[in-house]
LUMLUMFI-839705 format. One record per residue: residue in one letter; x, y, z negated of N, C-alpha, C in turn. Coordinates in pm, whole numbers, plus 32768, in hexadecimal, padded with zeros to 4 digits. Each point is the difference from the previous one (the first is absolute). Layout:
% LUMLUMFI-839705
aXYZXYZXYZ ...
***
This chain:
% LUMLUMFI-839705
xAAA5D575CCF17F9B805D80307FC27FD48083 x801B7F6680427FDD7FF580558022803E8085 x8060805A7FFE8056801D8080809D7FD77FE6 x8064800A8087807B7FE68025803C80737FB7 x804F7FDF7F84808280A47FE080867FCF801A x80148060804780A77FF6801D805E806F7FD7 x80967FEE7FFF804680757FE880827FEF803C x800C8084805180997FEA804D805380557FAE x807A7FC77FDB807180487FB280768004803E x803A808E8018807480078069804C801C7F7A x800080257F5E807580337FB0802E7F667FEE x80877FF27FEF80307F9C7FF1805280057F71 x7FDA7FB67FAB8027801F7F6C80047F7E7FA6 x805B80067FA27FC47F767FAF7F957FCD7FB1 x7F8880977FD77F92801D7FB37F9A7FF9807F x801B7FD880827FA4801D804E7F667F5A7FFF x80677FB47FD57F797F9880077FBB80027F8A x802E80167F9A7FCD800F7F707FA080988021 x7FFE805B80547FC6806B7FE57F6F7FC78057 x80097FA9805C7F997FD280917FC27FC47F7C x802C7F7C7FDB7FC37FC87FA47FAA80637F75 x803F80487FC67F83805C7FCA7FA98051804D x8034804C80617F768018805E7F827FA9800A x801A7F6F80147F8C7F9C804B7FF87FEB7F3A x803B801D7FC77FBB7FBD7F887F86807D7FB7 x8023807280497F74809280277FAB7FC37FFF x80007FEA80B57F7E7FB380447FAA7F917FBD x806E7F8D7FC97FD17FC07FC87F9280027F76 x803780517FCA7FD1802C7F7D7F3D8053802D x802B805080677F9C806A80137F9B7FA88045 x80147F74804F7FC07F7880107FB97FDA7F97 x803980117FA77FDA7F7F7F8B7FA9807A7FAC x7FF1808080127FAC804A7FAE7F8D803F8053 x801B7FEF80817F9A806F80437FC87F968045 x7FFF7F4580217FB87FB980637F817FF07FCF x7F82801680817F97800D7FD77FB37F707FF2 x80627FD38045800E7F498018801E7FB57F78 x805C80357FD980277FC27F7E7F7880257F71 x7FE77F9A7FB77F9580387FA78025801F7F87 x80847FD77FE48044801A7F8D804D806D8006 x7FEA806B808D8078806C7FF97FA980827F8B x8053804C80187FEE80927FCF7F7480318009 x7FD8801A807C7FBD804880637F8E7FBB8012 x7FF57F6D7FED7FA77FC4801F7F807FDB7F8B x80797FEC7F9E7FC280247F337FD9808D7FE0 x801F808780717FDF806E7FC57F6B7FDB8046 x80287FD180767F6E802C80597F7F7F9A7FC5 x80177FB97FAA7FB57FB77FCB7FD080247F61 x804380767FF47FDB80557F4380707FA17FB3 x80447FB47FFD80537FAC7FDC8068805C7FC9 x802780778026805B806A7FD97FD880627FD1 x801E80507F967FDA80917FE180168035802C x7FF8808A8030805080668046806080217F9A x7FFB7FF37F848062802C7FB0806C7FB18028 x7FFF7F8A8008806F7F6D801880208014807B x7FEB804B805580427FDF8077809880147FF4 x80407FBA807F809B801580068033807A802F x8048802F7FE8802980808074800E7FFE8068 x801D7FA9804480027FE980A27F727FE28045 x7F947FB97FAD7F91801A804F7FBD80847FDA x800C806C7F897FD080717FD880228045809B x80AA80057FF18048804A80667FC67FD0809E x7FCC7F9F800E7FAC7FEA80807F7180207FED x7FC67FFD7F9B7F93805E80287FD2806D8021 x8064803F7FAE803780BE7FF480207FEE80C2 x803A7FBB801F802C803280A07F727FDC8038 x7FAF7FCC7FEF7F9C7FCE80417F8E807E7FF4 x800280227F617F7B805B7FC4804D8079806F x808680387FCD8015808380487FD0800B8094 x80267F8580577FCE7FC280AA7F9180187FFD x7F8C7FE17FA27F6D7FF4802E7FF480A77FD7 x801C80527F9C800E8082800A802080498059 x80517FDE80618044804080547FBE7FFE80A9 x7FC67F767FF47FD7800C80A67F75801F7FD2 x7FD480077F8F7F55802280097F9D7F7F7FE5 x804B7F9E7FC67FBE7F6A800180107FA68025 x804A802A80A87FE57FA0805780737FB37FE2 x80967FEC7FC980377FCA7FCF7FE57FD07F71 x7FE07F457FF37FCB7FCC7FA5802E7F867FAD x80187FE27F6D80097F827FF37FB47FA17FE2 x7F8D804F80087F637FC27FEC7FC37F918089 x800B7F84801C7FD37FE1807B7F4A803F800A x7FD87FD3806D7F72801E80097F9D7FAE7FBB x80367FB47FC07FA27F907F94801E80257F6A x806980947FF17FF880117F8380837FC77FB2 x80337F7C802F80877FCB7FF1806F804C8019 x807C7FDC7F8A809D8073801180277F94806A x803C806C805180817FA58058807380717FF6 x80647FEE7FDE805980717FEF80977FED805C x7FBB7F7A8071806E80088057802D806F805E x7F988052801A8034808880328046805D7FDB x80527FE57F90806580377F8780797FA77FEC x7FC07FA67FF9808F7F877FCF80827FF38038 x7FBB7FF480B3804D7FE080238088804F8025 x7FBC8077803480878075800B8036803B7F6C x7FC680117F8B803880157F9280687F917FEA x7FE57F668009803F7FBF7FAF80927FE38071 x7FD78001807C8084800D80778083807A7FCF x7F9980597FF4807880707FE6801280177F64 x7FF87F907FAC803C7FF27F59806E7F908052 x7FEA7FB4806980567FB78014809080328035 x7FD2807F8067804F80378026806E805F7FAC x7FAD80497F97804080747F9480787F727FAC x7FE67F787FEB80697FB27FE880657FFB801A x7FF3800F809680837FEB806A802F80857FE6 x7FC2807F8017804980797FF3803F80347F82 x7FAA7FB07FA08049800F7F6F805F7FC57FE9 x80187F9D8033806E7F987FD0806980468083 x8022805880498082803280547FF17FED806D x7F757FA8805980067FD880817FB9806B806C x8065803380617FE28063802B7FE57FDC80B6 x7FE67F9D80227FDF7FDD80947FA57F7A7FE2 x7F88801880007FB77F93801A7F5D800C802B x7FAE7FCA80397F6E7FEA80437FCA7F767F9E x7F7480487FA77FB47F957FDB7FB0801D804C x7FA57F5180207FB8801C80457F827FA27FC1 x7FB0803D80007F447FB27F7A7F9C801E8085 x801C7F6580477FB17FFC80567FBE8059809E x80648046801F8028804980297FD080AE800A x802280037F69800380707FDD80A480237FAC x80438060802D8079800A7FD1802A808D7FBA x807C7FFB7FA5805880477FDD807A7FE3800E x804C80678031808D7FF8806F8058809E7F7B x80577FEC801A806880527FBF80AF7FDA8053 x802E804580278099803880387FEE7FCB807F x80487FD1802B80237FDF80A180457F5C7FF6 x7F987FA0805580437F70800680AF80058032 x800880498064808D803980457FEA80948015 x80B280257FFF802680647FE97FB180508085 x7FCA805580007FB68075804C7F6D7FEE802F x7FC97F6D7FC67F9A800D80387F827FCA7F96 x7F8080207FCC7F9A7FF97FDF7FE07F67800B x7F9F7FDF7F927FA77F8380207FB080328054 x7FCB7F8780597F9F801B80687F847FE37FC6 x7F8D80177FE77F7E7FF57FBC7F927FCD808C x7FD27FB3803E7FB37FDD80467F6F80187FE6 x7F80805A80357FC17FF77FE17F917FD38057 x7F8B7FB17FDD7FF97FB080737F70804A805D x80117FBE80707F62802F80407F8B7FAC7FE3 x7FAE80247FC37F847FAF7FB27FF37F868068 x7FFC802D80987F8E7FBF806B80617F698022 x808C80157FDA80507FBD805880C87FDC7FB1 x7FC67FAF7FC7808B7FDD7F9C805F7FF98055 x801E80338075809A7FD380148025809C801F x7FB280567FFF8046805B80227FF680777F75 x80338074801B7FF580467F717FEA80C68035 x7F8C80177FC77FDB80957FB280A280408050 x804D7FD37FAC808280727FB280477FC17FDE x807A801A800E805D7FAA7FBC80A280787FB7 x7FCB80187F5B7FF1805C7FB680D87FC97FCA x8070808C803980587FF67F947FE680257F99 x80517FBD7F977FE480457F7680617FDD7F9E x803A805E7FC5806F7FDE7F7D7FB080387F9E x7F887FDB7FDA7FD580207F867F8480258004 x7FB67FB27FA57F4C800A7FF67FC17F958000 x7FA78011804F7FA27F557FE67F49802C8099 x80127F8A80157F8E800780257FB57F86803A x7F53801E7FE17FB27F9E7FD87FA68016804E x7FAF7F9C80487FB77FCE80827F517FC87F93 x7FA3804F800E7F897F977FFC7FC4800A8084 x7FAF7F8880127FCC7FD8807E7F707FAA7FDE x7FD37FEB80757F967F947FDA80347F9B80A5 x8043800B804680337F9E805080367F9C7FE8 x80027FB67F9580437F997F9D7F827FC37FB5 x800980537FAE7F857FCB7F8B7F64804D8019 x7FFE8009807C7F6680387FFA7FDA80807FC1 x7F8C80247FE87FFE80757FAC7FF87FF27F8E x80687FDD7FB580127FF77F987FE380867F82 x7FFF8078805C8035807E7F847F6080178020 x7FCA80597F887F7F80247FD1801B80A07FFD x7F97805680267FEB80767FE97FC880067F67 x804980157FA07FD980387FA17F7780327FC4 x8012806C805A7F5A80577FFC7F977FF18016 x7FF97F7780737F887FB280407FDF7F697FD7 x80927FB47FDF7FF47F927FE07FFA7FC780A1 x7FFD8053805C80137FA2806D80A27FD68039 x802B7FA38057807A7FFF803A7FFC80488054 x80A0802F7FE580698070805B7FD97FD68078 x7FD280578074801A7FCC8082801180678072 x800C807B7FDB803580548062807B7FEA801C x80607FD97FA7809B800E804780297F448001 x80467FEC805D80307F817FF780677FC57FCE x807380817FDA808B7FF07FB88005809B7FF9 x8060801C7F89800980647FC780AD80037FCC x806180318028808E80057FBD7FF9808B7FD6 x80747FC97F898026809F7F9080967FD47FD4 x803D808B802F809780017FF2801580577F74 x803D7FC57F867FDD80397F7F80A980077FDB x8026804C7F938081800E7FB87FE07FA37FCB x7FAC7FA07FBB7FDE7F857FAD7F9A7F9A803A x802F7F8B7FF27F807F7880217F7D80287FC1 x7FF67FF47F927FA680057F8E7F91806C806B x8021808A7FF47FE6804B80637FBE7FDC8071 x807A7FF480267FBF7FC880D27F977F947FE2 x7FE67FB57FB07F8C7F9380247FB080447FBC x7FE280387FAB7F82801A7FBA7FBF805E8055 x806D805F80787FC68071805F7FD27FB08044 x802F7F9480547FDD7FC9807A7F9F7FAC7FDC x7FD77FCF7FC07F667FBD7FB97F91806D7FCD x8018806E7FE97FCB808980197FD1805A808E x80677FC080267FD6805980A37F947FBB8028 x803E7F79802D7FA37F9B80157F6A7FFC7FF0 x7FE280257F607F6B80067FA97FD8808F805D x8055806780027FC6806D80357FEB801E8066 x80277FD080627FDE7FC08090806880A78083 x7FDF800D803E8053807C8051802A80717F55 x7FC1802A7FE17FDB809F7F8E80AB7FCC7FC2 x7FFC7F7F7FFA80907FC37F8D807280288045 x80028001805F808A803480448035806C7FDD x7FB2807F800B806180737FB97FD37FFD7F6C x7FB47FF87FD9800B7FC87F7380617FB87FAF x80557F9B802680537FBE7FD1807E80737FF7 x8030803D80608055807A800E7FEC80437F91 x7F8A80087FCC801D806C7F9580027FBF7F7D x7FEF7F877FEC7FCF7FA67FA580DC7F967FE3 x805F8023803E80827FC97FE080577FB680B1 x7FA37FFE80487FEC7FD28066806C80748066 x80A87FB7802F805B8034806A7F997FF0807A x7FFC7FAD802F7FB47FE680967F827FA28000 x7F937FF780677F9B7FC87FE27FDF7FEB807F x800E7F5780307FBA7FDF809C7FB47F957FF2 x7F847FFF801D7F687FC77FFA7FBF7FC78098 x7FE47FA980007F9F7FC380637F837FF87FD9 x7F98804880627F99800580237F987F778044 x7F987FE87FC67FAB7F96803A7FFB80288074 x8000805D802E8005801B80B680908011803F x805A7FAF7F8B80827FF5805E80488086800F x7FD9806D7FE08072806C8004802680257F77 x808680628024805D7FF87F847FE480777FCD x8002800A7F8D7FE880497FBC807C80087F95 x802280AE800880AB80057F927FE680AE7FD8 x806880067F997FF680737FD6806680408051 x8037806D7FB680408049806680B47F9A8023 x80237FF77F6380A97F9480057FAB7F898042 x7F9A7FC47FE380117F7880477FD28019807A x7FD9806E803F801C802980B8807780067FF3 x804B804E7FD9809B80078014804A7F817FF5 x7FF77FAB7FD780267F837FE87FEA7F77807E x7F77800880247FBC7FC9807A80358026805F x802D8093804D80438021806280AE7FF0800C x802A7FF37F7A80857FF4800D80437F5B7FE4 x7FA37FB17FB780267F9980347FA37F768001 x7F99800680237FAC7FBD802A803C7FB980C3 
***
C-alpha cells in the first residue's frame, strides 16, 4: 500500500507467529485487489468496465457499501470519485483492510497487541500490566512534537493530514481540495471507522468536527489552516489531560 505496517505483540504463544503471518497475508491480499497502481488488480479492471457489478468480489462490494454509506452521511463531501471522475478507493482500504488484519490477531486468542498502517493504529489490552498503549498524535506544524499523546486499551485511531502529502483529500461536493483543516484525528471502537471519519472531517473542513461525533466518532482533534485546534467535546478532554 505504499506505507510502513507494523505490529507489536506482547501475547506470547506458540500460534503467535503463524497468526502475524496471516494478518500481513490481509494486507497483502487487500494490496493485490484494491492497488490503483497495479492494472491487473480488482479495482483497477472495475474502474475500467472490465468488471460487472454483478462479478464483483465481496470485499470490494463491502468497500464500496462503506464508501456509498460515507458519501451519504457527510452530504458528499466524503468521496471515492476523484475530481477527474476516476475511483480511488484508498480512503477505505486502508483502515478497513488494517483492522481485518487486526480482527486476525483477536480471532486467533491474541489479546495485547498495536497494529500500526502507517501511522494509523489499533491497540487492544495493555503492553504491561496497568498501563495503556500510548497513541502519539502529531502536531501538523512540527514533527517532533505531538497534539496528545492518547492511553488506550482498545479502539483505533486515524490521522488525515495534508502536511505530508499535500492536499491530497478533495471536497466531494466541489471537486475542489480540502483546505480548511490541516490534520484531522478520529478516535473510533474500529480502524475501518476512524479513517473513513478522519478523511471526512478533513473534506468537511471545521462543520466535520462535531459531525464525526455523531457519525461513530469517541473523540475528534483537528488543525486549522490558521493553526488553532479545533476538538469536540472528548477530544478537549483528551488535549487537557494529556497533551
Amino acid at each position: 500500500m505504499g506505507i510502513p505496517m507494523s505490529v507489536d505483540v506482547r501475547d506470547d504463544g506458540p500460534t503467535t507467529p503463524d497468526l502475524v503471518d496471516r494478518a500481513f497475508a490481509v494486507l497483502r491480499a487487500a494490496d493485490r485487489r484494491f492497488s490503483r497502481y497495479d492494472p491487473a488488480s480488482e479495482v483497477s479492471r472495475y474502474a475500467r468496465d472490465e468488471v460487472r457489478p454483478a462479478d464483483l468480489s465481496d470485499d470490494l462490494r463491502e468497500v464500496l457499501a462503506v464508501a456509498g454509506k460515507a458519501w451519504e452521511d457527510s452530504g458528499g463531501a466524503f468521496s471515492v470519485r476523484r475530481p477527474d471522475g476516476t475511483l480511488d478507493t484508498d480512503g477505505v482500504v486502508k483502515g478497513w483492510a488494517a483492522q481485518r488484519a487486526a480482527d486476525v490477531l483477536w480471532a486467533g486468542g491474541l489479546q495485547r497487541f498495536c497494529l500500526n498502517a502507517g501511522g494509523d493504529v489499533v491497540v487492544r489490552g495493555e503492553p504491561e500490566p496497568g498501563r495503556g498503549w500510548h497513541v502519539g498524535i502529531r502536531d501538523p506544524n512540527d514533527p517532533q512534537l505531538f497534539l496528545a499523546v492518547l492511553e488506550l486499551r482498545g479502539g483505533a485511531v486515524a490521522t488525515s493530514g495534508t502536511y505530508e502529502r499535500g492536499a491530497h483529500v478533495w471536497d466531494g461536493r466541489t471537486g475542489e481540495p480540502a483546505t480548511g483543516l490541516v490534520s484531522a484525528s478520529v478516535v473510533a471502537s474500529d480502524l475501518a471507522t476512524a479513517d473513513v471519519l478522519a478523511t471526512s472531517v478533513l473534506a468537511l473542513g471545521d462543520e466535520g468536527v462535531d459531525w464525526a461525533g455523531r457519525h461513530g466518532a469517541t473523540a475528534v482533534i483537528a488543525v486549522g489552516a490558521d493553526g488553532r485546534i479545533r476538538a469536540d467535546r472528548a477530544g478537549a478532554a483528551l488535549l487537557g489531560t494529556t497533551r
